[in-house]
C-alpha positions in Angstrom: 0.0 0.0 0.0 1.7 3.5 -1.2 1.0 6.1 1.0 0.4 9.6 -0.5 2.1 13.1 0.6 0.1 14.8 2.3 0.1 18.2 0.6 0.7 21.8 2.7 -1.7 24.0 2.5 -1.7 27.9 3.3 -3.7 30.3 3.3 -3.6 33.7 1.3 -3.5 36.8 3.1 -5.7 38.4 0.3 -8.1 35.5 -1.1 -8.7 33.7 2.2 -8.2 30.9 0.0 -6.6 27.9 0.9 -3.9 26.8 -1.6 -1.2 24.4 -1.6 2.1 25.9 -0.3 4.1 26.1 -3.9 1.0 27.7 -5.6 1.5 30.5 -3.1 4.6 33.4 -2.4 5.7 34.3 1.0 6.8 37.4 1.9 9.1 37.8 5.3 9.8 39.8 8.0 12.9 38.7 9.9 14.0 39.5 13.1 15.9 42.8 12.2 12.4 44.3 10.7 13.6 43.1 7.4 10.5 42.6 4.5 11.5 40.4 1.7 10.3 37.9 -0.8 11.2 34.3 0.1 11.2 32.1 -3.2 12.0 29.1 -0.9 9.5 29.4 2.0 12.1 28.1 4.5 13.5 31.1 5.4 13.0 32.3 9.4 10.9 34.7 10.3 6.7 35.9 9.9 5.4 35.1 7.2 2.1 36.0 5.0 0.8 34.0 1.5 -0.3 35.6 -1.4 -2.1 34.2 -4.5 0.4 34.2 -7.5 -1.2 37.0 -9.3 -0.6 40.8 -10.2 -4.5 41.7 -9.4 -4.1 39.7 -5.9 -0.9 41.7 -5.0 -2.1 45.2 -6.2 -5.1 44.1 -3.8 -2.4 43.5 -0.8 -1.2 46.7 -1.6 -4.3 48.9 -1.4 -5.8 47.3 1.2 -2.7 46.9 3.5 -3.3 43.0 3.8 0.6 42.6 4.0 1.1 45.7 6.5 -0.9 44.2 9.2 -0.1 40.5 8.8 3.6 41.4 9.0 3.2 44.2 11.6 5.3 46.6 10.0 5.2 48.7 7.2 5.9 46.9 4.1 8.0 48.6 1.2 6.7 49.6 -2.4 9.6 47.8 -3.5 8.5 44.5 -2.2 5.3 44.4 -4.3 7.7 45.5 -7.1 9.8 42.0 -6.5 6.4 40.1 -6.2 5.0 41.4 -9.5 8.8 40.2 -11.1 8.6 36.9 -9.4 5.0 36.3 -10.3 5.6 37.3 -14.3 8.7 34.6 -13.8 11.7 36.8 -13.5 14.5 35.9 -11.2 15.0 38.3 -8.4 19.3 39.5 -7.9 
């Protein structure tokens, strides 16, 4: 008998949706206050889901989804990175 994976789920800070964890970005704030985009969601720190789509992260953005799930104020550049990431650039 083959026992199946049982697969992740997280939740999007924007959608409420449940999703499996690789359908979904995290975004991180370490411990130095620190808001970036973590590709491998493994890194330490808080961290929020969102929905791999532009409309679901210009959502976070007007809405401040991201600022109160993270507790700090979230930079413009960070949605800027999630926008790359999501159109299936490589971030440097």
């Amino acid at each position: 008998m083959a026992a199946t994976r049982k697969v992740p789920l997280r939740k999007c800070v924007v959608t409420q949706e449940m999703k499996p964890k690789k359908e979904l970005i995290r975004i991180v704030r370490n411990k130095e206050g620190e808001v970036f985009v973590d590709e491998t969601g493994k890194k330490n720190g808080r961290g929020a889901y969102l929905t791999r789509s532009i409309y679901v992260v210009e959502t976070a953005k007007k809405s401040g989804a991201l600022n109160r799930h993270l507790n700090t104020e979230v930079d413009p550049s960070v949605y800027e990175q999630l926008k790359t990431v999501i159109e299936g650039k490589k971030i440097e």
